[in-house]
N, C-alpha and C positions, 0 to 999 in steps of 0.2 A: 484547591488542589492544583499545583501549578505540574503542566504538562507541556514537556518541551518534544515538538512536533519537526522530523527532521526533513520540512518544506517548507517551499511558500507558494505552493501551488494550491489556490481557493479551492478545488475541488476535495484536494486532501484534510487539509487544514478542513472542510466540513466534515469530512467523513471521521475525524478524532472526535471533534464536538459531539458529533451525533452519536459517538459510540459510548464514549466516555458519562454523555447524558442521561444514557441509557442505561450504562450498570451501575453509575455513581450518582442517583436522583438527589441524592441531599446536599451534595459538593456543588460549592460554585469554583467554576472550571477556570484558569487561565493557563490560553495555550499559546504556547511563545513558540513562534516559525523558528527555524536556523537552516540556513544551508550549511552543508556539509557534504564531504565526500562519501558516494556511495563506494568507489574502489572497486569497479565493474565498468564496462562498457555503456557509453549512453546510450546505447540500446540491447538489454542480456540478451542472448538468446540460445539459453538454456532456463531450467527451471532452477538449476541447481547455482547458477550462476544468479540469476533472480533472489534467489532466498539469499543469497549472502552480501548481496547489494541491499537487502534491505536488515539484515545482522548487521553491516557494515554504518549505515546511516544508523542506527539505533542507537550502536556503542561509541560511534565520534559525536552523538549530540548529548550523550552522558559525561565525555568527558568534553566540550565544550559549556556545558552547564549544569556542574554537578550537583548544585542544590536544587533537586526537582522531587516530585512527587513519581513521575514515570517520566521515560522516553520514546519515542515510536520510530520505528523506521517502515516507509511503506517502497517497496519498488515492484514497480512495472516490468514486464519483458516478455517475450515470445518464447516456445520452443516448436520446433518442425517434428511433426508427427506422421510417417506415413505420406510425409511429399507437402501435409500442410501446415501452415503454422497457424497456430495456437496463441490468444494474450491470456495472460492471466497475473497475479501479484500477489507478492506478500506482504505481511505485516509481523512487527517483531513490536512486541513493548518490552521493555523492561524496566520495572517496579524497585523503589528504592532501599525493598525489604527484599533486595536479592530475585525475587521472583520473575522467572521471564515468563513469556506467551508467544507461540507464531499459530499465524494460521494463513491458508492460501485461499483465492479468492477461486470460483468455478472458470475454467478455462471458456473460452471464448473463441470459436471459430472465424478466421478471416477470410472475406471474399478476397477470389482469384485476382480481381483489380487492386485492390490490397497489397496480394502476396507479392506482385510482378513489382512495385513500387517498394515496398521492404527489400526484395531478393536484390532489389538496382541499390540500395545503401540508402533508402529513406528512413527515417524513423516512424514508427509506427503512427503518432500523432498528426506530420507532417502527410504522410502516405491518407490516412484521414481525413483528414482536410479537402484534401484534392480530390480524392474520389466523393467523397458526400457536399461539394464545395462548401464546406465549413471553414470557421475561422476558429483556431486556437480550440480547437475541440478537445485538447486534452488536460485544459481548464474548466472542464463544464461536463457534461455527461459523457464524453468520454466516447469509443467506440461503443461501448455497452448502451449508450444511450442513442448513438447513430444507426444503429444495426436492430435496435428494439423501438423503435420508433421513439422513445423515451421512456416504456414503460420500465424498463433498468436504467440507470447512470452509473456512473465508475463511484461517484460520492456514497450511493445507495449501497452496492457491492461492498466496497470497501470499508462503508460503515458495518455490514452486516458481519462481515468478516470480524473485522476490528473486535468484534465484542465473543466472537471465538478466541481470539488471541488471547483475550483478557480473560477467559475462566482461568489459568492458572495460576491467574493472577490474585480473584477474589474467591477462587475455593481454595480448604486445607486440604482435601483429596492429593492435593500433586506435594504436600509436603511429606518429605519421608517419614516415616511413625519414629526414628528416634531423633527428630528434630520436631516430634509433636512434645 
């Protein structure tokens, strides 16, 4: 099952593996990175803007490589809730038999050293880094795994997500009854 993933960022790039593994046990998987435009700010900050950064990497990696088995788009981004902000991410696959899936991942509260680092024009990653002095954290577990000591990562999340997106993908339930 070839599965074109539209990153190259190893955290993501696992969390398709591991999702794909999961609801597809019999398939051996090959998942081809591509960058591509998401068509959103490098850093949403909206959710609504989020979901469509990651509709948007979905559909340019379809039509960058359109003999696939699926495509995925996964993006990251904030919304301010109440004075705080929020990460959280979506996920879009869309399936070669027409079928889409999203699903969004559980929002994630940021500490105030965080938020003061975002509010000054950091990106979230970066803002990361610096406050937990980590390197490239947004290749590895992520704030999710900063903030939980490891016991979540953004790969873990976004795997688990991942395989919400994909019910619509491998049930008939979401086909309409006159296209059964």
């Amino acid at each position: 099952m070839l599965v074109v993933v539209a990153s190259h960022n190893p955290a993501k790039i696992d969390a398709v593996q591991r999702a794909f593994a999961a609801v597809f046990p019999r398939e051996t998987l090959d998942l081809q990175p591509v960058r591509v435009p998401s068509g959103v700010k490098d850093q949403p900050d909206s959710d609504e803007e989020t979901r469509r950064g990651a509709w948007n990497r979905a559909r340019a990696a379809r039509e960058s490589h359109f003999a696939a088995d699926a495509w995925v788009g996964l993006e990251g981004g904030l919304e301010r809730i109440d004075g705080q902000w929020l990460a959280s991410a979506w996920m879009v696959v869309i399936a070669a038999d027409g079928r889409e899936g999203q699903a969004r991942t559980p929002t994630l509260p940021l500490p105030p050293q965080v938020t003061a680092l975002v509010d000054a024009g950091e990106e979230l990653g970066v803002a990361n880094d610096r406050v937990f002095g980590s390197t490239n954290s947004k290749q590895g577990g992520g704030a999710f795994g900063l903030l939980t000591g490891g016991r979540m990562t953004r790969g873990g999340i976004y795997a688990q997500t991942l395989e919400l997106a994909l019910l619509p993908v491998v049930h008939d339930l979401w086909i309409a009854d006159t296209e059964r």
